[in-house]
N, C-alpha and C positions, 0 to 999 in steps of 0.2 A: 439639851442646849446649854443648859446652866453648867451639867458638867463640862461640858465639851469647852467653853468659856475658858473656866477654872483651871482645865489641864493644861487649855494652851497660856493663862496667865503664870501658873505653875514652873513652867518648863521654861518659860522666855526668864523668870524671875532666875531660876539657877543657871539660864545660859550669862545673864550678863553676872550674876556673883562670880562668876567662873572667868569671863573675863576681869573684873576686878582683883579677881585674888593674882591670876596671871601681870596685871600690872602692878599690881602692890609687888607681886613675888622679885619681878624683875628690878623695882626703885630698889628695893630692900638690897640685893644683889650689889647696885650699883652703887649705893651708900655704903653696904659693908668695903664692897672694895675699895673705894674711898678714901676709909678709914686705914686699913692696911697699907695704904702708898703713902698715908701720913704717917703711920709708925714704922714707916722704914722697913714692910714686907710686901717685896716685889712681885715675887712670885705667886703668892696668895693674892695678892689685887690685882695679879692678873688675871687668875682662875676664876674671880668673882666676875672682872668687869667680863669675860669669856660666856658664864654664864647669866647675865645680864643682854649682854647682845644677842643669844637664844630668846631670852624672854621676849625682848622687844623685836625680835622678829616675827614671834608668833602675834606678835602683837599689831601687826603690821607699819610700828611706831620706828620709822626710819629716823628721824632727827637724832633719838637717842641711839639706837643701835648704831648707827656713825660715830656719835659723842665715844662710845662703848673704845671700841675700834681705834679712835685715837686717843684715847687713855692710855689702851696698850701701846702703842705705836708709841706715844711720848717713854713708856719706863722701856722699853728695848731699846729705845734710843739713849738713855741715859745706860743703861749696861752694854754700851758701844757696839750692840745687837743690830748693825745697821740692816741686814738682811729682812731680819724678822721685824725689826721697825716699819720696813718698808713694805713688807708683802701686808701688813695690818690697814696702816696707811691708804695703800691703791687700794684694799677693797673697801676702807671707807670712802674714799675717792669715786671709786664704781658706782657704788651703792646710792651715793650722796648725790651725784649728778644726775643720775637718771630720774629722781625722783622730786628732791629738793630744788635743782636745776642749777645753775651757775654762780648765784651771787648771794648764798645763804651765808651765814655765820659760823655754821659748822665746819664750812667748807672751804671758808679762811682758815681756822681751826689745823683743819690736815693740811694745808697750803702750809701753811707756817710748819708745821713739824716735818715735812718732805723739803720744807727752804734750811731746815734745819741739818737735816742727816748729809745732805748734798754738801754742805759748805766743810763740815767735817771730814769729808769723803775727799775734799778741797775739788772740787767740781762748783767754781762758784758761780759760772755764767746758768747752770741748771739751777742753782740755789734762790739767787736773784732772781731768776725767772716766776718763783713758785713763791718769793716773799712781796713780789710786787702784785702776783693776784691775789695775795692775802692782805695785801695793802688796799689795791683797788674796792675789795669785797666793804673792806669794814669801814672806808672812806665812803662809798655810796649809803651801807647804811646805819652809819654811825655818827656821820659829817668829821669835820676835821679834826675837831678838839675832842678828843676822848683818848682813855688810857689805850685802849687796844690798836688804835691806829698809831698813837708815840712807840708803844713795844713794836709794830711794825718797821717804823722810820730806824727803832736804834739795832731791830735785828739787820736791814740792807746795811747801816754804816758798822756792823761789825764783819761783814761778806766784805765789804771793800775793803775795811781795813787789812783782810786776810791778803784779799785781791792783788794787796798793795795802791788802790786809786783812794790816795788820800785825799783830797780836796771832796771826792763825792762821799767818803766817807764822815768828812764833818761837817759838809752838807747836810747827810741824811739825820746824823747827830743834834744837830742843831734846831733842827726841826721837831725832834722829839722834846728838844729842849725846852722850844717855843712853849708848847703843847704842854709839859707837864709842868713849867712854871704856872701858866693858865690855870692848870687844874690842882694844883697842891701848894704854889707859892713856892719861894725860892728856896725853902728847907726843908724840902718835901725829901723822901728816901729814892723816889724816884728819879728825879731832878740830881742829886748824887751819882745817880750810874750815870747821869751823860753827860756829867762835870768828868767823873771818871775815863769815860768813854775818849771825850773829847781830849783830854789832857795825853791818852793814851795815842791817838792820832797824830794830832800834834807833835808828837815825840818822833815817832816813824818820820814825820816831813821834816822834822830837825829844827822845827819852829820853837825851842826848849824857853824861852820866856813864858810864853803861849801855853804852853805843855806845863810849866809849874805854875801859875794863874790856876789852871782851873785842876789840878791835884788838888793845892791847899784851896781850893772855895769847897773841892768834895772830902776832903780833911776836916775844913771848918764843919760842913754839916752831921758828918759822920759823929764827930766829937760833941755836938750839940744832942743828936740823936742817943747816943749809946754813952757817952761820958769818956773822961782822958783815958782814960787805962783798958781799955774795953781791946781783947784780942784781935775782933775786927780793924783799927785800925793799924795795924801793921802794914799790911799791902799798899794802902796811902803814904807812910811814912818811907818805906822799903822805893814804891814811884818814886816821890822828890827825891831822894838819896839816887838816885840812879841814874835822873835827869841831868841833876849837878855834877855827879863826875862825869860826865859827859858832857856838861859844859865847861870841865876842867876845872871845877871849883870844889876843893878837895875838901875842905871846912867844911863847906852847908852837905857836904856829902856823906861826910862821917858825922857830921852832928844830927841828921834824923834820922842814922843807921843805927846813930846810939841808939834812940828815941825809941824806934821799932826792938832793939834789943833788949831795951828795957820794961819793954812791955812785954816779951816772951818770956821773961823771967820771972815777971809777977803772976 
């Protein structure tokens, strides 16, 4: 009986190491992958995250194997792979709902990267579609003020911007604006992109006072952030110069074209 005990405490002990090494095996996977989509190897953090979504399937750890799925999905999308972005996508999408159910985290997650490929595709009433239930998801359970729910509001106002419906594009801007003054204060990097964002809307409606306002407020932070000469601000400089000859004001046009040129040469 004592044996008999012993075998069965024996064999349960190496069934769950066995599971252990299986979940270690597959974090490992997903961390190396990780690493290589940070050092700017695609393909290798593909093959990782590839074999990581095996792991966690044996594992029956749906959360991550979705997570898996749309890691890939995000780097095909970024090598304009919209196919294969997408076919990774729906099956984290498949997988995610049947299991996770409709209003999990991960699954704003693939909402946002399918609201992402669509607008590229310039399909933006699908696009919209797919970033408003990535909106809804992380507004239920995130509440309003959080960073993920701002990247949500400034993903919809850059689909409209594309859309062309300016007004709900600085709507949705302005909102993330809200939000991320909230959450990082008025010099925050974030709060930047929707000074950018905003100034870039602006300009489409031809509201160009409005439009250079909030250039030079994401000028000003930029420049606080990173210092005068920093490469990045070029793009902000190159905006106002663009704005103004378009408001026919040929001075302030070439004078921060200088600006920006003079920073490409440093």
């Amino acid at each position: 009986m004592v044996f008999r005990y012993s075998l069965i405490l024996f064999l349960f002990t190496v069934w769950t190491m066995n599971i252990q090494a299986q979940e270690s095996m597959a974090d490992q996977y997903f961390e190396q992958a990780d690493a290589y989509k940070k050092n700017s190897k695609p393909d290798s953090a593909i093959l990782f995250y590839e074999k990581a979504s095996i792991g966690y399937e044996l594992e029956d750890n749906v959360e991550k194997m979705v997570s898996s799925f749309n890691q890939i999905g995000g780097i095909y999308t970024r090598q304009d792979n919209y196919e294969e972005a997408k076919k990774y996508l729906n099956m984290a999408l498949t997988k995610g709902l049947s299991v996770l159910g409709n209003n999990h985290l991960t699954i704003a997650t693939t909402y946002l990267g399918l609201g992402v490929i669509y607008s590229a595709e310039e399909l933006y009433d699908q696009s919209l579609e797919y970033h408003y239930k990535a909106l809804n998801i992380r507004v239920s359970n995130l509440g309003e003020f959080s960073t993920e729910v701002a990247t949500s509001y400034g993903n919809i106002g850059n689909v409209y911007l594309r859309k062309k419906e300016y007004d709900k594009s600085i709507e949705a801007h302005l909102k993330a604006l809200e939000i991320r003054k909230k959450l990082f204060g008025a010099s925050g990097i974030e709060v930047t992109q929707s000074y950018f964002h905003l100034g870039n809307a602006y300009r489409e409606k031809k509201e160009y006072k409005t439009s250079i306002g909030y250039f030079e407020k994401a000028l000003e932070n930029k420049t606080k952030q990173l210092g005068a000469d920093h490469k990045d601000l070029v793009k902000y400089y190159e905006s106002i110069s663009e704005v103004y000859y378009l408001m026919g004001n040929k001075e302030q046009g070439d004078l921060h074209k200088e600006k920006a040129e003079a920073i490409k040469k440093n």
